[in-house]
PAMARKOL-283534 format. One line per field, with one value per atom (N, C-alpha, C): x, y, z; residue number from 1; atom name. Coordinates in Angstrom, 1 decimal, decimal comma. Layout:
% residues N
x <- X_...
y <- Y_...
z <- Z_...
pos <- NUM_...
site <- CA_...
***
This chain:
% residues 96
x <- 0,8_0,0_0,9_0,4_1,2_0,3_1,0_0,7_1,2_0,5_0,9_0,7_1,2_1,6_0,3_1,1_0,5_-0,9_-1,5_-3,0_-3,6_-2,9_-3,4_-2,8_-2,1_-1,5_-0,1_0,5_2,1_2,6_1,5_2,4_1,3_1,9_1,5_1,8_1,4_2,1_1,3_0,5_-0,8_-0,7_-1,0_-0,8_-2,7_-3,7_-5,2_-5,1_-4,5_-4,8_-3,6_-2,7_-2,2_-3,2_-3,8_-4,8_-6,0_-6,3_-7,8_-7,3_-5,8_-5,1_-5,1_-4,5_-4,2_-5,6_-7,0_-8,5_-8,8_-8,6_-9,2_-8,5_-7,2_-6,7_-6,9_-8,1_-8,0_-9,1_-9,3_-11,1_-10,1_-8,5_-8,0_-6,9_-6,6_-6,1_-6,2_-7,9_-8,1_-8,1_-7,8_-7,4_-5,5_-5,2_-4,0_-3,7_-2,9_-2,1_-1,2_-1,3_-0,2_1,4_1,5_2,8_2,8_2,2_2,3_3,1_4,1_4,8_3,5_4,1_3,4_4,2_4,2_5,4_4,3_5,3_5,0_5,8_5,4_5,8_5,3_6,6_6,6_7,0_6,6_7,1_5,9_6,1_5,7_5,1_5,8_5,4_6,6_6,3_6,9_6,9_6,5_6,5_6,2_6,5_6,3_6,6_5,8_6,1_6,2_6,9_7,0_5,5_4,8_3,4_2,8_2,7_1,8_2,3_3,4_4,2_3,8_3,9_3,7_2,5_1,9_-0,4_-0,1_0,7_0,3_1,8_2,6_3,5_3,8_3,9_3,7_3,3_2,3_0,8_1,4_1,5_1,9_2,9_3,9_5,2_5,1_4,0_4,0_3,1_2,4_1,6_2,1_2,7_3,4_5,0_5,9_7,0_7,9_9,1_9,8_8,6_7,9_6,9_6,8_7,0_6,9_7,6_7,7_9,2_8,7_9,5_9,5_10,2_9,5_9,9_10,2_11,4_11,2_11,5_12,3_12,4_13,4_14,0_15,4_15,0_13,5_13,2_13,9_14,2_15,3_14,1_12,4_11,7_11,4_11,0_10,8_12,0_13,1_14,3_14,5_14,1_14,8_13,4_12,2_11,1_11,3_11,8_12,0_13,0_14,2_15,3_14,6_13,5_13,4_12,0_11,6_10,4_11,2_12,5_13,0_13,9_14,0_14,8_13,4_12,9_11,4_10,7_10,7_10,5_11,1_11,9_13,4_13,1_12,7_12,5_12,7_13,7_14,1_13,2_12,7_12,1_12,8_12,6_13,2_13,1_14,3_13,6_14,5_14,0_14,7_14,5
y <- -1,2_0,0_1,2_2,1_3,7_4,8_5,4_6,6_8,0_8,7_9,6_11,0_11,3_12,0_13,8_14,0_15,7_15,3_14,4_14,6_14,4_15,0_15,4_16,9_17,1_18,9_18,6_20,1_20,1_20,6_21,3_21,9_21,6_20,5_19,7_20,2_20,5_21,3_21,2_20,5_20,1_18,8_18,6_17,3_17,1_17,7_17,5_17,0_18,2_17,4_16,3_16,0_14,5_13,4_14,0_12,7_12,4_13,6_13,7_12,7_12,8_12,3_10,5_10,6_8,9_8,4_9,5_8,6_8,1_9,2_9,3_7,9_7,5_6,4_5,2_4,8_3,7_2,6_3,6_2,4_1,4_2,2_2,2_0,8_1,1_-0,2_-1,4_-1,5_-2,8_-3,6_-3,2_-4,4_-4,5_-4,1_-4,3_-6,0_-6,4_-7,7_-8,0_-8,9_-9,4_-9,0_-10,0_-9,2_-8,4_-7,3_-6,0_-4,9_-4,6_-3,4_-2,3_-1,2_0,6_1,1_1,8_2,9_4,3_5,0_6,7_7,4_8,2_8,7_10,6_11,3_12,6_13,5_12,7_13,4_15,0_16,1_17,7_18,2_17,3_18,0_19,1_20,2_21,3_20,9_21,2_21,6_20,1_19,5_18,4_18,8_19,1_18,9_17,9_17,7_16,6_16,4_16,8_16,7_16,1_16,7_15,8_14,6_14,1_13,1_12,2_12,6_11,9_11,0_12,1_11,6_10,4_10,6_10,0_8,5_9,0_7,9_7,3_7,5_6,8_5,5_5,5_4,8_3,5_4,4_3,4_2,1_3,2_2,1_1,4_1,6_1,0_-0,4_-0,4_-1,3_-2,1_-1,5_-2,3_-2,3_-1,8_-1,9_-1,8_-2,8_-2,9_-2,9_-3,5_-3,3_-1,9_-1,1_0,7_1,4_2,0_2,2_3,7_4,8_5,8_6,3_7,7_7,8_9,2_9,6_10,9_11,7_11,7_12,4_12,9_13,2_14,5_15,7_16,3_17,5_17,9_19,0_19,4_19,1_19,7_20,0_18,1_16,9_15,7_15,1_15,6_15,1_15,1_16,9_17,0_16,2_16,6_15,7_13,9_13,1_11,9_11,6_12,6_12,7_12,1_13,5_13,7_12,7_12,1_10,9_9,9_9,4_8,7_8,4_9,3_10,0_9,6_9,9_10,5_8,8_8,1_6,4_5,9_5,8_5,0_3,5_4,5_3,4_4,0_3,2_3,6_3,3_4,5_4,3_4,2_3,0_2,6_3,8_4,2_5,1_4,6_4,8_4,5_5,9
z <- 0,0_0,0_0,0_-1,1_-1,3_-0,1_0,5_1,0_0,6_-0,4_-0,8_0,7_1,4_2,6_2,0_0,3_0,0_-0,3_-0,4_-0,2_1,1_2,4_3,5_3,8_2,5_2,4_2,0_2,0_1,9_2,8_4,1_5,2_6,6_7,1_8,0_9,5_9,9_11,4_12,8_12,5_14,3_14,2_15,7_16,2_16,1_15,8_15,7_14,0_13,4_12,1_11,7_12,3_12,1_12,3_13,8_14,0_13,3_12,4_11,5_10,4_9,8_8,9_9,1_10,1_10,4_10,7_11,4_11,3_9,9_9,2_7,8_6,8_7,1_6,3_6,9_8,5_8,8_7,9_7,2_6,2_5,2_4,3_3,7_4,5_5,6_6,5_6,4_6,7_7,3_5,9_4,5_3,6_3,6_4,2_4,2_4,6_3,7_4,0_4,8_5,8_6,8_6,1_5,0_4,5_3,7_3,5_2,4_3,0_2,6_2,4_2,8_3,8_4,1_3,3_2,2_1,8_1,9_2,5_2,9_1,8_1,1_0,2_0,5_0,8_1,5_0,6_-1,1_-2,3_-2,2_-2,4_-2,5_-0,9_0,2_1,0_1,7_1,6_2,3_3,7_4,5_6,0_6,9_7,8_8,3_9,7_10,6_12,0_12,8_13,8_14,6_15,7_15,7_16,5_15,5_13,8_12,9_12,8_12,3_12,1_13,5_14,6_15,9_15,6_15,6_15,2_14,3_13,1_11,9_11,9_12,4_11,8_13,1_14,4_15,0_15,4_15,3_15,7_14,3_12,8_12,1_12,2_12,5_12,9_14,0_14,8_16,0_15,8_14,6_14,0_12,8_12,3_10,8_11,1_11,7_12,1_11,0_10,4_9,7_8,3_8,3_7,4_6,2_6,8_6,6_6,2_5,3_4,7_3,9_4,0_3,6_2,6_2,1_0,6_0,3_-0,4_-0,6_0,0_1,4_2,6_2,8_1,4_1,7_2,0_2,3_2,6_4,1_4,4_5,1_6,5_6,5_7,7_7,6_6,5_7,1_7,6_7,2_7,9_9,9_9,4_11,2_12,2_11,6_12,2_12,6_11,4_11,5_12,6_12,8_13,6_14,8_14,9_16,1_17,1_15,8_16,4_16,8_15,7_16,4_18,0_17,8_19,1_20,8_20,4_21,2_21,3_20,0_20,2_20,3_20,2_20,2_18,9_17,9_16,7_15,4_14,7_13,1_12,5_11,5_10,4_8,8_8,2_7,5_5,7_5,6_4,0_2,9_2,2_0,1_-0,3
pos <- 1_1_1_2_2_2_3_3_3_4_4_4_5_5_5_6_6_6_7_7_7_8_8_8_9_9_9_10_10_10_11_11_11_12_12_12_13_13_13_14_14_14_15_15_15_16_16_16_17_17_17_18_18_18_19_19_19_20_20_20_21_21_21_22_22_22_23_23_23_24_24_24_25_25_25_26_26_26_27_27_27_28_28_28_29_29_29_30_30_30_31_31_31_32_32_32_33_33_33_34_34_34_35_35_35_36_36_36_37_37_37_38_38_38_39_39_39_40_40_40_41_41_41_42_42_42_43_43_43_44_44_44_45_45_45_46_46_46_47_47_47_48_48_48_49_49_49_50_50_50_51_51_51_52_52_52_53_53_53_54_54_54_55_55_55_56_56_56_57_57_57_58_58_58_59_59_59_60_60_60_61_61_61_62_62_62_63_63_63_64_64_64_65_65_65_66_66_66_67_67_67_68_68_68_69_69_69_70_70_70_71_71_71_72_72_72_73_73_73_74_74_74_75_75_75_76_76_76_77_77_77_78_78_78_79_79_79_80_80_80_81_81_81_82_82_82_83_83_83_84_84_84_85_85_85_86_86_86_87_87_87_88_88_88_89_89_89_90_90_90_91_91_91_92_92_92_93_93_93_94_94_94_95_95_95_96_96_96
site <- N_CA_C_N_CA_C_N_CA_C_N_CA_C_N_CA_C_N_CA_C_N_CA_C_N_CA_C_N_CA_C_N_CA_C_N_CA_C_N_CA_C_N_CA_C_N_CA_C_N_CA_C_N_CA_C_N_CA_C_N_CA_C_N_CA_C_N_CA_C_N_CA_C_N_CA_C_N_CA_C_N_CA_C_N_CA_C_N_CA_C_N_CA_C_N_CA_C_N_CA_C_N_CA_C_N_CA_C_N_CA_C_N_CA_C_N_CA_C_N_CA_C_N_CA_C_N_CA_C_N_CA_C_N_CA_C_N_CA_C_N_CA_C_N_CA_C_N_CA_C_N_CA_C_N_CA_C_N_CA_C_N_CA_C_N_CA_C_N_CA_C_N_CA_C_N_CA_C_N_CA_C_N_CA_C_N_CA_C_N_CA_C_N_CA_C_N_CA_C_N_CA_C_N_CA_C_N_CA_C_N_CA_C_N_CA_C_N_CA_C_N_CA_C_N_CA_C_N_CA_C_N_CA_C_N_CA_C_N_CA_C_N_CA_C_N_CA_C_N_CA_C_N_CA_C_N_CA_C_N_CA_C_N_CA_C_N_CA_C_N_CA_C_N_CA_C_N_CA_C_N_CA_C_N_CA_C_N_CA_C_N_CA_C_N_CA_C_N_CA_C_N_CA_C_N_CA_C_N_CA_C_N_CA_C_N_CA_C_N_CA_C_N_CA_C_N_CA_C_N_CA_C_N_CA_C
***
């Protein structure tokens, strides 16, 4: 399953609308396959806060794990955010 990240915006910055984001993709979940690949794909997003990212990628990785795998995340603001979730869970998120 693809997650395109800019069709929930390109400048992501609340920890309320991360959680509107990650309610809104749970219908899209439950066909997920035991072994299917999450790729996150953070291609045209500008702005990424670590409160939205919290809401939304958290919860993921804490569910799909190694499973999950990110895309696109040379942006300077998804960089220092991923830094800092990891830091904050003490869990690597895998990117290509």
């Amino acid at each position: 399953m693809k997650i395109e990240i800019k069709k929930f915006g390109t400048t992501l910055i609340s920890r309320q609308t991360g959680r509107e984001a990650f309610l809104a993709l749970q219908p899209f979940l439950q066909d997920v396959k035991d072994n299917e690949k999450i790729e996150v794909d953070f291609d045209g997003v500008f702005v990424f806060s670590p409160s939205w990212g919290d809401e939304f990628l958290t919860p993921l990785i804490n569910t799909y794990g190694e499973r999950m795998v990110l895309r696109n995340t040379s942006n300077s603001s998804v960089q220092a955010t991923l830094d800092i979730l990891e830091k904050t869970n003490g869990k690597v998120f895998l990117q290509k």
